[in-house]
C-alpha positions, 0 to 999 in steps of 0.5 A, spaced: 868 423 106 864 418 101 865 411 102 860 411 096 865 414 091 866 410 084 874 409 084 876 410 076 877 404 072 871 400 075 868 396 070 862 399 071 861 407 071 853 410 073 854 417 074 846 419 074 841 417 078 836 413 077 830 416 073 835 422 073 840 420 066 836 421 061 834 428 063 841 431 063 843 427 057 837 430 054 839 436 056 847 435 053 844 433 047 838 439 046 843 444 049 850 444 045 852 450 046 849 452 053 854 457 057 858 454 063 855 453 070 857 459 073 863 460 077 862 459 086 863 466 086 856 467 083 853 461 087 847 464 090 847 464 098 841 459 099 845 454 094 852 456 097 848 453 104 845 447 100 852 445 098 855 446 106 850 442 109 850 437 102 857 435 104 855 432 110 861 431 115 862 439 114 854 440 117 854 434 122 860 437 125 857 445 126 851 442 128 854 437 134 858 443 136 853 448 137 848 443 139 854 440 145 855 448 146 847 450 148 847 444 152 852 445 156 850 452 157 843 450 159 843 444 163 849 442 168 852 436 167 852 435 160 860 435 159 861 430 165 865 424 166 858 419 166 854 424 161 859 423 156 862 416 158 853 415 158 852 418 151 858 414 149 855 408 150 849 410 146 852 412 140 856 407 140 851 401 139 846 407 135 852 406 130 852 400 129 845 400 128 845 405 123 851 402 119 846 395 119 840 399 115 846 403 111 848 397 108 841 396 105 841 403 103 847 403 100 842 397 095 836 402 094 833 397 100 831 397 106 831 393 113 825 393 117 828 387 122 833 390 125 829 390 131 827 383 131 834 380 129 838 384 134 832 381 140 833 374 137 840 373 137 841 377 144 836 371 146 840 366 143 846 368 145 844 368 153 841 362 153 847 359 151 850 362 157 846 362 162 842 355 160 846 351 157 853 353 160 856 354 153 862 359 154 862 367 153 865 368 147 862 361 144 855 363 145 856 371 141 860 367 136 853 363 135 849 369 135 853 373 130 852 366 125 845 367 126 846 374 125 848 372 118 843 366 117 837 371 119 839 375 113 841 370 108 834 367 108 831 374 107 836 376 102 833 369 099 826 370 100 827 377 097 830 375 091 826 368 089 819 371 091 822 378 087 818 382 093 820 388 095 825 389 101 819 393 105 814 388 104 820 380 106 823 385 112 817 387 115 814 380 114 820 377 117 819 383 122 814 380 126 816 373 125 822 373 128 820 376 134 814 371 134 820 366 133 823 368 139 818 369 144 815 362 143 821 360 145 823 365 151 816 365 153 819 374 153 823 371 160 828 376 161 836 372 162 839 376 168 844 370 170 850 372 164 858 372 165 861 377 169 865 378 163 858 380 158 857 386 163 863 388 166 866 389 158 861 395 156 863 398 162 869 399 161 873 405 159 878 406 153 883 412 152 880 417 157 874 415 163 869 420 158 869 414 152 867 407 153 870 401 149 864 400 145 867 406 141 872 401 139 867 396 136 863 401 133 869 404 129 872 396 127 864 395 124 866 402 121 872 401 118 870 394 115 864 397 111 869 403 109 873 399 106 869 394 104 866 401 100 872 403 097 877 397 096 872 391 094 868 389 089 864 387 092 862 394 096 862 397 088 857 392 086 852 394 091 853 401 090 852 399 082 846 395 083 843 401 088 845 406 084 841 403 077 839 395 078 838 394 071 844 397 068 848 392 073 846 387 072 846 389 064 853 389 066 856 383 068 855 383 075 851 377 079 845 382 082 842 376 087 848 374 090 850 381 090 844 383 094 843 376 098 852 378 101 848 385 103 842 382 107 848 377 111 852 383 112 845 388 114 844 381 120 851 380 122 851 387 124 845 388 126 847 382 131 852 386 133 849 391 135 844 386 139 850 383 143 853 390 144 847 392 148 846 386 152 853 388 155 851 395 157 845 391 160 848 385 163 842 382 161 838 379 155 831 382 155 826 381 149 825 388 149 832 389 146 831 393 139 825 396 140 827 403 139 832 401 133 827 402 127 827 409 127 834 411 130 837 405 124 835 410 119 836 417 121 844 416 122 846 414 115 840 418 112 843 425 116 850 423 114 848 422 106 846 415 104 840 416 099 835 413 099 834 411 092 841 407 093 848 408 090 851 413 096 854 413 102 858 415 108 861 411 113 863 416 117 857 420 115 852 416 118 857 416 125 857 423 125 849 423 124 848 418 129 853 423 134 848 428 132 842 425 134 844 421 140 847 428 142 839 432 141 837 426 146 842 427 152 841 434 151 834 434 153 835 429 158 840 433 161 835 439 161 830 434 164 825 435 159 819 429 159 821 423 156 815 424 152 818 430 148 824 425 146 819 422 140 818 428 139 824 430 137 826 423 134 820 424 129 823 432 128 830 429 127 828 424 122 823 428 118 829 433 118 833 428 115 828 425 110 828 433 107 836 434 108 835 428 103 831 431 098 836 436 098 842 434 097 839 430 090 837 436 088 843 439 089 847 432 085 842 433 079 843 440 079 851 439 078 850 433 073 847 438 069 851 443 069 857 438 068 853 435 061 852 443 059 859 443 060 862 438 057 857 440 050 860 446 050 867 444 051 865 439 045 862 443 040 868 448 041 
């Protein structure tokens, strides 16, 4: 599924890739009678298998299933209630991470304070609990609002200074961190409501599957809906896709731009007050292993990194995969050591699966122009 997919009857249609359009209308437009792009049938077997795992729900599903199944064959305990109930855990707070920086992506951007902002606000949040006796569900309400106010100034910054999002996020990065260190002198809150930790515990339809599950689906069906039943969600696509001809066509970039870095924060909140439940504490450190992981799930699962393409279910799928590599290793009690090693691997691995799936989109846009030249030249 592609929550990035253009519904007809948008106001704004961009159908090529940045840098990419003039190439294939150039093409159309030197080529008139060009034969037909060939029948699958006489695809070649590389470029079937491109297409297979370009279509990122099929490819993630094979891989987490042959994955799971050496896993379980190697090492004992993989299939076990705490494994998965564990691992369950993980991958949900992992999604909600990854649905942070896909928002950003979903805008040809990036959001490198996902750690910072995660910290901030589980640091908020428990000193409103533990320090000044602000009820529970209050002090996540304030911590979600200062989510969505971290990411607003950014959004801010970005679009009046007109720097790059790598350069305003990763500045905020460290400023925010520095922020609330100062504050917190890093001290580590452990004296939360029973309720804070009790809720990450807590099992949902089997004994296998935490609760967070359901958080991290909720995050998910807002962002699909959003992508596929908004304005808004078409507009942030349009402007990831070609910033430029969005703007040309109506559509107020800045405050497209600055709702996409409050809905990054809000999420990125989220994730923060999630693992302050599986911790039943909040510590400074929170985060701190976000980055990468942030970026691995929806890029596996089909976000470009040039904007304009996502899949909700895609970057869920990434992040199942990824997490499922992690407690594998543990499972087979591989060092710790190697678990870097393996993320940096899975990434790099992303990042080229990325460079194929646009190679295989521009090879169908050109395909699609021979086409419709020959079809109009009849």
């Amino acid at each position: 599924m592609n929550e990035g997919a253009q519904p007809a009857g948008r106001p704004v249609s961009i159908t090529s890739a940045p840098g990419s359009g003039n190439s294939a209308s150039g093409l159309a437009a030197s080529t008139p009678a060009a034969a037909p792009p060939p029948p699958p049938g006489g695809q070649s077997r590389a470029h079937r298998l491109a297409r297979l795992f370009s279509s990122n729900t099929t490819g993630l599903i094979l891989l987490i299933a042959a994955s799971s199944a050496v896993f379980s064959l190697l090492g004992t305990g993989y299939l076990g209630s705490f494994n998965l109930f564990s691992l369950s855990q993980q991958v949900a707070v992992d999604a909600v991470v990854g649905f942070s920086q896909l928002v950003m992506l979903a805008m040809a951007r990036m959001n490198l304070a996902v750690t910072s902002i995660g910290a901030g606000v589980v640091m908020l949040s428990g000193t409103l609990m533990a320090h000044d006796g602000v009820p529970a569900v209050a002090a996540l309400l304030a911590g979600l609002l200062a989510g969505a106010a971290v990411g607003w100034l950014m959004g801010w910054i970005e679009v009046h200074s007109r720097l790059s999002s790598f350069i305003v996020t990763l500045a905020f990065m460290s400023i925010y961190a520095g922020v609330m260190l100062a504050v917190t002198h890093g001290t580590e809150i452990t004296t939360l409501p029973s309720s804070v930790g009790n809720f990450a515990t807590a099992a949902i339809v089997v004994p296998q599957l935490s609760i967070l599950l359901v958080v991290a689906a909720a995050a998910g069906v807002v962002l699909a809906v959003i992508y596929k039943l908004t304005p808004a969600g078409w507009k942030m696509l349009s402007v990831g896709e070609n910033e430029r001809a969005a703007r040309l066509s109506g559509i107020q970039v800045s405050r497209i731009v600055i709702f996409g870095y409050v809905l990054s924060g809000v999420l990125a909140a989220v994730a923060g007050l999630m693992t302050m439940s599986l911790d039943a504490s909040a510590i400074p450190s929170i985060g701190s292993t976000w980055l990468l992981t942030s970026f691995i799930g929806p890029v596996l699962g089909g976000a470009a990194l040039s904007g304009g393409q996502v899949s909700v279910s895609g970057a869920f799928l990434g992040i199942v995969f990824y997490d499922s590599i992690s407690s594998g290793l543990i499972v087979l009690h591989v060092s710790t050591y190697y678990l870097g090693l393996a993320q940096g691997v899975v990434l790099l691995g992303a990042l080229m699966l990325d460079q194929l799936r646009r190679r295989v989109r521009l090879r169908e846009q050109a395909q699609r122009s021979s086409l419709a030249a020959a079809e109009g030249g009849r």
